[in-house]
Each structure stands twice: as structure tokens, then as C-alpha cells.
C-alpha positions in Angstrom: -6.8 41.3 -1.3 -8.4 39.4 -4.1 -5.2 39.2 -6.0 -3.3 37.8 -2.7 -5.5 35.5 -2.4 -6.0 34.0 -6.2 -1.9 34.1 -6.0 -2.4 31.3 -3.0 -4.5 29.3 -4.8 -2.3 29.3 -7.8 0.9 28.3 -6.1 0.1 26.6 -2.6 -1.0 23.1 -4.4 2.2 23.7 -7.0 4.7 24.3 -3.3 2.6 21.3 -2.0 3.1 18.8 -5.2 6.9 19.4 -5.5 9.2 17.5 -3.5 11.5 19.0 -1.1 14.5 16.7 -1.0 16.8 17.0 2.3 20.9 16.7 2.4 20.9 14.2 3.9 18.5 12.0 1.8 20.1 9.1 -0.6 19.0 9.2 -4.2 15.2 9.7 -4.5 13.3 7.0 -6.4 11.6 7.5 -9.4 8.4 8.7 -10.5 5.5 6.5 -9.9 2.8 5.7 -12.0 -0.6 3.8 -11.5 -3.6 2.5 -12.9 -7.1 2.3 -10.7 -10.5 1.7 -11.1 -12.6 3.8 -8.3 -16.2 3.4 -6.6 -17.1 6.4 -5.7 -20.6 5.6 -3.5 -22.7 9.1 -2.7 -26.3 9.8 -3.6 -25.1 9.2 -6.9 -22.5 6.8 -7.6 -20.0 6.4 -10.0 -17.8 4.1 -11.6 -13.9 5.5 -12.9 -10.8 4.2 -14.5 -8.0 6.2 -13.1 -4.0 7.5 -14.1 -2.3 8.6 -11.8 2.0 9.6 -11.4 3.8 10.3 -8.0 7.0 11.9 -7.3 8.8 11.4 -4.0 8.3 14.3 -1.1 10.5 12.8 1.2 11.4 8.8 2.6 7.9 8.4 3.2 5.6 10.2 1.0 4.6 10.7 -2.3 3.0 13.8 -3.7 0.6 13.2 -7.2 -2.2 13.8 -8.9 -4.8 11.6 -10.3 -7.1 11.9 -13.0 -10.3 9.8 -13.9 -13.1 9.4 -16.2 -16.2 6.7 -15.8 -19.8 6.9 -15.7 -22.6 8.1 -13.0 -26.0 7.5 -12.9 -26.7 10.3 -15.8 -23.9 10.0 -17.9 -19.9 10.4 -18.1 -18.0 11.7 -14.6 -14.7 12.5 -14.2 -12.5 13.4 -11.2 -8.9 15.1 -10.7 -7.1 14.9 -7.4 -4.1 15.9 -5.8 -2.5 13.3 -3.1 -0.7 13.2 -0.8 0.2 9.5 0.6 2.3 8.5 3.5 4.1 5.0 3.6 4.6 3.3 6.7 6.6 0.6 5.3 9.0 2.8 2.4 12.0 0.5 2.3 10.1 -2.6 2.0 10.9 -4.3 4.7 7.0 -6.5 4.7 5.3 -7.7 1.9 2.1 -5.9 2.4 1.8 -2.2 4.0 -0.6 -0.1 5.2 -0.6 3.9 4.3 -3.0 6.4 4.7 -3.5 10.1 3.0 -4.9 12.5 2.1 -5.4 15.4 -0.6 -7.8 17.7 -2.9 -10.7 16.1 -5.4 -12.4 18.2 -7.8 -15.4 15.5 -9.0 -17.3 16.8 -12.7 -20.4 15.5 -12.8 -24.2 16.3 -14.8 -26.1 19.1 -12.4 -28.7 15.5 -12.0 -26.0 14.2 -10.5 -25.3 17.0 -8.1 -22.8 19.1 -10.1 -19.2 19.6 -9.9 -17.4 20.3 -6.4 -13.8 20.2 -4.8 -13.8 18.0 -1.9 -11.5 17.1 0.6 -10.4 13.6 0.4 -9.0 11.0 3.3 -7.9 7.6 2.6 -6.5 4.2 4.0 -4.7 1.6 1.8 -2.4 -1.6 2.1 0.7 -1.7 -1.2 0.6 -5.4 -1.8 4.3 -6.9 -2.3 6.7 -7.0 -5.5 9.0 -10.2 -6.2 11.7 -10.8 -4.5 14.0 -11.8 -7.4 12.1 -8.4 -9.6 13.7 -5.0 -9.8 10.4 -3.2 -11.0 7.0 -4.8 -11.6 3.3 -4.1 -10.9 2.2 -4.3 -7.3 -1.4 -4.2 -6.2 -3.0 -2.1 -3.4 -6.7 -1.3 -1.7 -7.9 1.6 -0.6 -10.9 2.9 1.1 -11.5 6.2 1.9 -13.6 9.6 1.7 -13.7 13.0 -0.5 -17.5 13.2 -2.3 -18.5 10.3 -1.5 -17.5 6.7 0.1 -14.9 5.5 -2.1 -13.2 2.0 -2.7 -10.2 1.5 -5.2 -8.0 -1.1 -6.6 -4.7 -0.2 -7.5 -1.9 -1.6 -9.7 1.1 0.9 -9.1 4.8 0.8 -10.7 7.0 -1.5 -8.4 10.2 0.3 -7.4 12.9 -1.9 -6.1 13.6 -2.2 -2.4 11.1 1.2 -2.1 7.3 1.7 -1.7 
């Protein structure tokens, strides 16, 4: 039993994370990547600079995982999740778009600061737009949302052309 159940927490996030193209899908877009800094507001808050790479999971999500490293109230945090975000604008077709998600956050912190814990983690954003006349670029994006705390981010994400 202990075995099964080790086994699904070894491979259920790595089934989650990798995209599952369809037939009838066009040619996937590239891998994403993206720079953040986080507020992460809890008893204890923190601040974090954050990496993070997406890979398409379909027209109108991307599957990633984010890592982080800042500073709490007693001393260096750090913070790895695994995302999932849905688009509801993935061709484009406004300048700014709203999307929402959701995923896994392990936060690392001092035991002062509470200690290190996997949360759950929701979240609402708007993907600001990229030039008209640009193929790829940087394009800015908000989020707020929950998972060990209140959190508030500012993006700046890889622009893919004619794709969110």
C-alpha cells in the first residue's frame, strides 16, 4: 500500500506537467518562459524573485513550474510550484486577457517563519498585450491569488506570436 501510494506521488504531477497534444491540434507553441517578483502576505510575509517555463497542455493551457527565492521576516525563503494556467483569450484576439489557475506550492521557510509546507494554490491574472508589428517580445501580466498566503505578482512572460 505504501509503495502504491509513493508511486502516485511520483508520477501523478509528472502525467499532470506533460502535455497531451490532440490530432487535431496545429503546431503547439513554444515553451514559455517568465520572470516575476511575488508578495506573498501571511502571518509572515515574504518578498521573491521568480523563474518560471511553461509548455503547452492543449489550446488553452499551459502546464509549468516556478521556482523562487526572496526574503521573509527571519531570513531567505524560497518557493517551488507547479501550474497550471488556463487562457481565455489563447489566439490573441484582445490586447489584455484574463486567466485563472491553479496548481501545487511547496513554500521553504525558517521554523520563526512557520516552516515549510505544500499548499494548494488559486490564482487570477490579466496577460497584458505584445506589438502588433513583433513576432516575440516581453508581455506583462498581474496576478492575485492564494496558496500560503495572499499573494500578488508581476509578470513579464515570453511573447509568442498570435498565441497567449
Amino acid at each position: 500500500m505504501r509503495a502504491r501510494q509513493l508511486f502516485l506521488n511520483l508520477t501523478l504531477p509528472l502525467t499532470l506537467a506533460a502535455p497531451w497534444p490532440a490530432l487535431s491540434q496545429s503546431t503547439q507553441q513554444p515553451r514559455q518562459i517568465e520572470g516575476r517578483l511575488d508578495a506573498i502576505v501571511a502571518h509572515t510575509t515574504g518578498f521573491e524573485a521568480g523563474l518560471g517555463l511553461t509548455v503547452p497542455a492543449g489550446i488553452y493551457v499551459r502546464t509549468g513550474l516556478v521556482a523562487g527565492i526572496g526574503a521573509g521576516r527571519h531570513g531567505v525563503e524560497g518557493r517551488t510550484d507547479l501550474v497550471s494556467r488556463f487562457s481565455l483569450d489563447p489566439f490573441r484576439q484582445s490586447r489584455w486577457a484574463p486567466y485563472g489557475g491553479g496548481g501545487i506550492s511547496g513554500r521553504y521557510r525558517s521554523k520563526l517563519d512557520g516552516g515549510s509546507h505544500a499548499y494548494l494554490l488559486v490564482f487570477l491574472g490579466v496577460e497584458g498585450p505584445l506589438a502588433a508589428a513583433n513576432r516575440s517580445g516581453i508581455v506583462p501580466a498581474f496576478e492575485l491569488g492564494l496558496g500560503g498566503g495572499a499573494r500578488l505578482g508581476v509578470i513579464l512572460r515570453q511573447g509568442i506570436s498570435a498565441r497567449r
